[in-house]
C-alpha positions, 0 to 999 in steps of 0.5 A: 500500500502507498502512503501520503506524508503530512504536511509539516511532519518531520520524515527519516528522508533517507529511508524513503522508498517512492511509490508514485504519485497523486494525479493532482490536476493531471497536469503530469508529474514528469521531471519531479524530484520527491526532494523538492518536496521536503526542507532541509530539515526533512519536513514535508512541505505538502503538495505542490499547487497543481495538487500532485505530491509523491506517494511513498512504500508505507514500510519505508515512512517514519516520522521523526 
């Protein structure tokens, strides 16, 4: 099963395992990178403003 993240959550980034994506506005998610999802600090920032975000293997998410 994929998993949504929480926006303004702290994730282990490192362990995370990419599953696909949300169709958003299906403008097409071609050229993301899950890291500009995420500061720095490994917060997760939510989607983006076409409403896409990834989706992650729900083993590989933890929160910190």
């Amino acid at each position: 099963m994929d998993g949504k993240l929480t926006e303004g959550e702290r994730y282990d980034t490192g362990q995370l395992v990419l599953a696909g994506w949300t169709h958003g506005d299906g403008s097409g998610h071609e050229s993301y990178s899950y890291w500009d999802f995420f500061d720095a600090e490994g917060r997760y920032l939510g989607p983006d403003v076409c409403g896409i975000e990834p989706l992650f293997a729900e083993s590989t998410i933890t929160a910190q």
